[in-house]
MMTF fields as JSON, N, C-alpha, C and O atoms, coordinates in Angstrom:
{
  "mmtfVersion": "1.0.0",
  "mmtfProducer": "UNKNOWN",
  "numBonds": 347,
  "numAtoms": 348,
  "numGroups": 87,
  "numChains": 1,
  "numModels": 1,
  "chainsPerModel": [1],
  "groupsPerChain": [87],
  "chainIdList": ["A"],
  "bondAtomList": [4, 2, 8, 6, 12, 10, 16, 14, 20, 18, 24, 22, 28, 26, 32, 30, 36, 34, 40, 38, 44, 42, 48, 46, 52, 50, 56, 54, 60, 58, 64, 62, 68, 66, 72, 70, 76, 74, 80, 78, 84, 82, 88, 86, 92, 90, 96, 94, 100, 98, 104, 102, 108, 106, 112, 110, 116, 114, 120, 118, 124, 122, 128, 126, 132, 130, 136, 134, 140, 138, 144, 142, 148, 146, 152, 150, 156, 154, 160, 158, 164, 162, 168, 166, 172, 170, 176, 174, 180, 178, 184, 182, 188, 186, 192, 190, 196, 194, 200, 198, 204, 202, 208, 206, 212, 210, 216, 214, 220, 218, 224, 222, 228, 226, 232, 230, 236, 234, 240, 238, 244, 242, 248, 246, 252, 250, 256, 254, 260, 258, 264, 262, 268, 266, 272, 270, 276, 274, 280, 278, 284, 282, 288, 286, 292, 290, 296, 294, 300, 298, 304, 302, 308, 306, 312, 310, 316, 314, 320, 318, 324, 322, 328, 326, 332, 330, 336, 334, 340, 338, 344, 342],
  "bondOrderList": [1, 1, 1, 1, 1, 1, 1, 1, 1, 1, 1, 1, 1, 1, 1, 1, 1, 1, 1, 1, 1, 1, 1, 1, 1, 1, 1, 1, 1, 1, 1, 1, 1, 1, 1, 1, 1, 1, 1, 1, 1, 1, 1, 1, 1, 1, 1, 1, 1, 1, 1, 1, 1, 1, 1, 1, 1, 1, 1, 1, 1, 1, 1, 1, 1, 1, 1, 1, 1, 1, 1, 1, 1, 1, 1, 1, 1, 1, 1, 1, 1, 1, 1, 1, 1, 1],
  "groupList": [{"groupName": "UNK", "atomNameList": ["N", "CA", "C", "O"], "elementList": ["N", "C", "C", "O"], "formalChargeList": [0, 0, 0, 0], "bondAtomList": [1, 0, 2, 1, 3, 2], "bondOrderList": [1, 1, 2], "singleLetterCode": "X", "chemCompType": "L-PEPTIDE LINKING"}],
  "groupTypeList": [0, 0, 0, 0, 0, 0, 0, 0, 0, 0, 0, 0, 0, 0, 0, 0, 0, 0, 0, 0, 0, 0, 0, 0, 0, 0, 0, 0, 0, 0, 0, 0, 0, 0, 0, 0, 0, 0, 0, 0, 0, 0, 0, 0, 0, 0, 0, 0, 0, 0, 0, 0, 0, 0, 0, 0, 0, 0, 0, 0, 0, 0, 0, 0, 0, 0, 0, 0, 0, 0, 0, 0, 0, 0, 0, 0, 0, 0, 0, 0, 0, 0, 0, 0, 0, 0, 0],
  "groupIdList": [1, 2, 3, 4, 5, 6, 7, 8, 9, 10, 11, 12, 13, 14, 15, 16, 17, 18, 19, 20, 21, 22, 23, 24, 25, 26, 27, 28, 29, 30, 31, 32, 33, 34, 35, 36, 37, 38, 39, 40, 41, 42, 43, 44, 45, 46, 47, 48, 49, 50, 51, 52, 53, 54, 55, 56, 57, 58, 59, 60, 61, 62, 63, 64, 65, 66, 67, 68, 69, 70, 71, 72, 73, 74, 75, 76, 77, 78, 79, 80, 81, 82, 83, 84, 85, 86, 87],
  "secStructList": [7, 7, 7, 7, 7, 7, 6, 6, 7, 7, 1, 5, 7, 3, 3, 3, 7, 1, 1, 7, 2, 2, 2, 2, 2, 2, 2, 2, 2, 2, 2, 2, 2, 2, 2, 2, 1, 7, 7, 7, 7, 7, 3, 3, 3, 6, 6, 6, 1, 2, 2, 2, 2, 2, 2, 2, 6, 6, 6, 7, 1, 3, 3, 3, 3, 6, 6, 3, 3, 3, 3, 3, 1, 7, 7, 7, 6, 6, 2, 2, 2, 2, 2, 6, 6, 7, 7],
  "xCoordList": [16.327, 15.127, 14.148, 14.522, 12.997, 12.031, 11.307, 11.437, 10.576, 9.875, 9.091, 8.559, 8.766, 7.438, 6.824, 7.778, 6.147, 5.665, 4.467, 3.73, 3.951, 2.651, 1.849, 2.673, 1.019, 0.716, 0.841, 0.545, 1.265, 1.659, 3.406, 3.903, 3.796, 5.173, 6.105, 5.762, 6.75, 7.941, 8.544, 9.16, 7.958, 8.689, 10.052, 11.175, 9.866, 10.952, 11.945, 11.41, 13.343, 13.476, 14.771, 15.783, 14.562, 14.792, 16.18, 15.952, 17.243, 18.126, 19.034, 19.662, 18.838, 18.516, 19.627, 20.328, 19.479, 20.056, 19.744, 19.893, 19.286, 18.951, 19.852, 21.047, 19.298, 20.063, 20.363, 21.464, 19.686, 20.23, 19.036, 18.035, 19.24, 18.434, 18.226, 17.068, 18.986, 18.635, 17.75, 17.059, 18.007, 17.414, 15.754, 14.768, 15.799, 14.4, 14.02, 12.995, 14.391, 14.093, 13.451, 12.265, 14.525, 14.276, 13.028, 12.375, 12.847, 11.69, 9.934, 9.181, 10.053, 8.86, 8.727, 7.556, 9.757, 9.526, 9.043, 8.123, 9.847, 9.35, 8.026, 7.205, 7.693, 6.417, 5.763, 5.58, 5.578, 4.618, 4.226, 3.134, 5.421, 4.996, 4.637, 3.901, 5.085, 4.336, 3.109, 2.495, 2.441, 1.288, 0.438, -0.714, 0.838, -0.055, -0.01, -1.112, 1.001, 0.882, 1.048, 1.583, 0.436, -0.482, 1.001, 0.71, 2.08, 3.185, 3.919, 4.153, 4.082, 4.726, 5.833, 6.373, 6.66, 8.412, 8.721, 7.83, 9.732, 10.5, 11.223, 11.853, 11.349, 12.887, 13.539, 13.076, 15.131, 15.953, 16.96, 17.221, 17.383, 18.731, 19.969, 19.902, 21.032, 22.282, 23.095, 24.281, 22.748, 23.714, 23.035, 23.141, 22.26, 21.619, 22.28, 22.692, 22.355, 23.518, 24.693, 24.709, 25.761, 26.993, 27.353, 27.709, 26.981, 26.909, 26.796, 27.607, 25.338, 24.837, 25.421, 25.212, 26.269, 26.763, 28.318, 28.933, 28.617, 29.807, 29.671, 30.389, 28.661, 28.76, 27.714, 27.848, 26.922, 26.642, 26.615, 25.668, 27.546, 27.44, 27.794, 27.437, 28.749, 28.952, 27.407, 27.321, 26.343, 25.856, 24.484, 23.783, 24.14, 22.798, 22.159, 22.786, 21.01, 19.875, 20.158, 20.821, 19.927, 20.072, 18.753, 18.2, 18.095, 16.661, 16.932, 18.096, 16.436, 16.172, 14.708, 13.813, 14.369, 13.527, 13.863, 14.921, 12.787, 12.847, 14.119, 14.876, 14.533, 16.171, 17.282, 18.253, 17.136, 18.357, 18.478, 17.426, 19.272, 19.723, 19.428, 20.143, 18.183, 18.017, 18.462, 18.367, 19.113, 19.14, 20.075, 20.239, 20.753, 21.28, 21.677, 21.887, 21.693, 21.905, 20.381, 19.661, 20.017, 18.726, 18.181, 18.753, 16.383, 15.657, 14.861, 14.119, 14.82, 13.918, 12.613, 12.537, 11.622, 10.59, 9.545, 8.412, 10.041, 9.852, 10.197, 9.423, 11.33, 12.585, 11.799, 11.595, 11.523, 11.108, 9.496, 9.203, 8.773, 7.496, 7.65, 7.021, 8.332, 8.801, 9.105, 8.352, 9.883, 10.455, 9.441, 9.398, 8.372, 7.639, 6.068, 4.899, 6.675, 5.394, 4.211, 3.408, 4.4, 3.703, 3.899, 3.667, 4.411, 4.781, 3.806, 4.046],
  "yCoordList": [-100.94, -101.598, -100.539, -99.935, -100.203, -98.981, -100.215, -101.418, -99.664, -100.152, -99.556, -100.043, -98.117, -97.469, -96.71, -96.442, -96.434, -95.268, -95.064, -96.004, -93.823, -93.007, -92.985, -93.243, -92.826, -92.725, -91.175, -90.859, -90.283, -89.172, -88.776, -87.769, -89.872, -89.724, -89.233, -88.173, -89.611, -89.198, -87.814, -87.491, -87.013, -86.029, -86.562, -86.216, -87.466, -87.56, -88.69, -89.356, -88.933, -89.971, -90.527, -89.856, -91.395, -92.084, -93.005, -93.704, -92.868, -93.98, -94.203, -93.354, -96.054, -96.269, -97.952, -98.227, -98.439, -100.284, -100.862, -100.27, -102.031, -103.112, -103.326, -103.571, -103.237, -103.219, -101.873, -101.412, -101.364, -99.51, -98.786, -98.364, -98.725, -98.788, -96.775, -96.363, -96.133, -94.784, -94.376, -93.38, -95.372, -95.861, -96.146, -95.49, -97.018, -97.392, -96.265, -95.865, -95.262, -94.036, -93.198, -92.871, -92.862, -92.206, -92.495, -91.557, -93.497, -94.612, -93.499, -92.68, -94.222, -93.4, -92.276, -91.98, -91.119, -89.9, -89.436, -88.654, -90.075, -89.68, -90.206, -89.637, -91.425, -91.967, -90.606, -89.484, -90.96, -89.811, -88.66, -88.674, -87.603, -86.627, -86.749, -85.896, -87.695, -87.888, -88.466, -88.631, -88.841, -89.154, -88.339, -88.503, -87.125, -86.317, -85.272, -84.829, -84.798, -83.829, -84.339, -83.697, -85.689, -86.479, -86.609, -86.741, -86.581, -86.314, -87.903, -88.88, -87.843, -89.558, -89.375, -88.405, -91.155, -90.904, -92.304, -93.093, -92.542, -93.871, -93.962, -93.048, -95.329, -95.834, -96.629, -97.701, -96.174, -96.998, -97.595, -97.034, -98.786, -99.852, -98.975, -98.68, -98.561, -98.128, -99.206, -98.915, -100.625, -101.629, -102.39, -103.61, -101.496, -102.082, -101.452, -101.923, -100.229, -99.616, -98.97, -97.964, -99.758, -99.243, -97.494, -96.936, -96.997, -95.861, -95.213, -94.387, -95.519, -95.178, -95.572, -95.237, -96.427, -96.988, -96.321, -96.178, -95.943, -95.224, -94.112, -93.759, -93.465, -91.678, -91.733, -90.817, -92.687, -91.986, -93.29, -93.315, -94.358, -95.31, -95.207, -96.04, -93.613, -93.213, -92.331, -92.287, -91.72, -91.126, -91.548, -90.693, -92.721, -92.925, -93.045, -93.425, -92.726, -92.501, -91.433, -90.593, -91.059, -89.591, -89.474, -90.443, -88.013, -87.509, -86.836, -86.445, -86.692, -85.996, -85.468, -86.26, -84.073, -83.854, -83.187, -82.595, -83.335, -83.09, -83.379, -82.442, -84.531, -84.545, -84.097, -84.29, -83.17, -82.127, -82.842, -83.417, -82.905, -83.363, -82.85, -81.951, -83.394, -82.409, -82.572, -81.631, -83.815, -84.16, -85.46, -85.964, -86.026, -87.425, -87.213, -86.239, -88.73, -89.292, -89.018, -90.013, -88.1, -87.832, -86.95, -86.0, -87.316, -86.766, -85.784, -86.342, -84.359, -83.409, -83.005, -82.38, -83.681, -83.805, -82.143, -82.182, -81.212, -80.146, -79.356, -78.628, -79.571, -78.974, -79.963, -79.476, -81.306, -81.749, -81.301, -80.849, -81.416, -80.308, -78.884, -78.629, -78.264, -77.008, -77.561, -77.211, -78.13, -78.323, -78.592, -78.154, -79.41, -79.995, -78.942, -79.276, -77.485, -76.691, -76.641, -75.739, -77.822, -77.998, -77.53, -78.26, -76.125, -75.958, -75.379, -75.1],
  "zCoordList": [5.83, 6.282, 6.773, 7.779, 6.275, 6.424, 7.389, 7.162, 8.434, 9.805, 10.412, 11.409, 9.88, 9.951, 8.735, 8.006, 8.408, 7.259, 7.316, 7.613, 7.058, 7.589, 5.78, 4.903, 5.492, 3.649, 3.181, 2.029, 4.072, 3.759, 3.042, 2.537, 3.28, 2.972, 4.23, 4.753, 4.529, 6.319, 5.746, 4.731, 7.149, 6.634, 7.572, 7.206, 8.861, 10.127, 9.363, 8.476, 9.66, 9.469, 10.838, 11.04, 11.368, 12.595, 11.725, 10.737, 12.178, 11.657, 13.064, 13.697, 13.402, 14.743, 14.457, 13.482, 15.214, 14.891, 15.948, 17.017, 15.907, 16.786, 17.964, 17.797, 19.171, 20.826, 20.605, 20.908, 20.221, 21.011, 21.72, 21.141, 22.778, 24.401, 23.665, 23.601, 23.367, 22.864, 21.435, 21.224, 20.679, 19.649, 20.124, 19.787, 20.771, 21.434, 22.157, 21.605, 23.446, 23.643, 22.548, 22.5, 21.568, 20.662, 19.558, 19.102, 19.291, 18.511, 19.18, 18.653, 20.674, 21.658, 21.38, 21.142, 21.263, 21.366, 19.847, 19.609, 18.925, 17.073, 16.953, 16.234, 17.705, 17.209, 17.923, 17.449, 18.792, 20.245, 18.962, 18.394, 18.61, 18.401, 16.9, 16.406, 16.203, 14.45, 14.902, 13.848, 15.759, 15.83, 16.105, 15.703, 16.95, 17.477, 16.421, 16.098, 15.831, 14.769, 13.195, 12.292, 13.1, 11.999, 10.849, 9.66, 11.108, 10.362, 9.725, 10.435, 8.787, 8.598, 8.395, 7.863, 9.186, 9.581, 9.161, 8.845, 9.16, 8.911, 9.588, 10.12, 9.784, 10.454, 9.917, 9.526, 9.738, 9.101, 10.358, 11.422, 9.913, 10.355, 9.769, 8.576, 10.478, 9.565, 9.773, 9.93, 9.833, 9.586, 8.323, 8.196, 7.307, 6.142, 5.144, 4.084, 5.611, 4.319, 4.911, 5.619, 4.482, 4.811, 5.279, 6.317, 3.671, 4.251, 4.987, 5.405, 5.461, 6.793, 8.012, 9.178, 7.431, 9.148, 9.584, 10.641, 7.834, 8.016, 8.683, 9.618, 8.186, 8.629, 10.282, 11.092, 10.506, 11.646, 12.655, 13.441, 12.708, 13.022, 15.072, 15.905, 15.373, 16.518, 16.932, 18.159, 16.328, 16.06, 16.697, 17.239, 16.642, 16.444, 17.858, 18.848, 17.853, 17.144, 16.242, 16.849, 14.942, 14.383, 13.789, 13.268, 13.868, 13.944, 12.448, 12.358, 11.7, 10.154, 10.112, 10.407, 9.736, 9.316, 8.08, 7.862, 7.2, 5.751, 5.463, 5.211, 5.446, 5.063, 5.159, 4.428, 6.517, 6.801, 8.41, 8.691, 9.241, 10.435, 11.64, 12.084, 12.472, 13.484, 14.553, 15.342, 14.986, 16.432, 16.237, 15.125, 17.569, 17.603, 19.058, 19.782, 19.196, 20.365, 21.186, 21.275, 21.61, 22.669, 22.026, 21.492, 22.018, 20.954, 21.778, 22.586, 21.783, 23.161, 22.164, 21.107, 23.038, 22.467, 22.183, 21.703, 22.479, 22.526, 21.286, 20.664, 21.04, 20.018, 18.472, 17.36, 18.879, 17.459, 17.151, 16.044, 17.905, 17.656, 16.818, 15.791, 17.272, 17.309, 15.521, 14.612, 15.382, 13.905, 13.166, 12.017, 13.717, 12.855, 13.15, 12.958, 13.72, 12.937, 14.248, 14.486, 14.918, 16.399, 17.365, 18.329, 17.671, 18.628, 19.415, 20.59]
}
């Protein structure tokens, strides 16, 4: 289930699930800083694809930029700038 997207294409991608109080933390901090450094992100449900729920179902919130894994559980809003070139 995609639940945000920017028309630039996400470079972030947020994979999060409904009632997760860190998830929602985490949500604030990806939006915050893809907004300020004009960057587009998505958010996925990992109870939409199995997969996803297999591999990071202890995991989540889990932070992706450009498709490689940057972060989970607590997102430091400093460290994802920094990734995304904003520092």
């Amino acid at each position: 289930m995609r639940l945000r997207r920017r028309s630039s294409g996400p470079r972030v991608t947020l994979y999060s699930k409904p009632g997760c109080h860190l998830c929602d933390d985490a949500r604030v901090v990806v939006e915050r800083v893809c907004a300020d450094l004009g960057v587009g992100w998505v958010e996925e449900s990992i109870l939409e694809d199995p997969e996803l729920l297999e591999r990071y179902g202890e995991e989540i919130p889990v932070v992706l930029v450009d498709g490689r894994q940057h972060t989970f559980w607590r997102v430091d809003e400093a460290r994802l700038r920094a990734a995304l070139g904003g520092r």
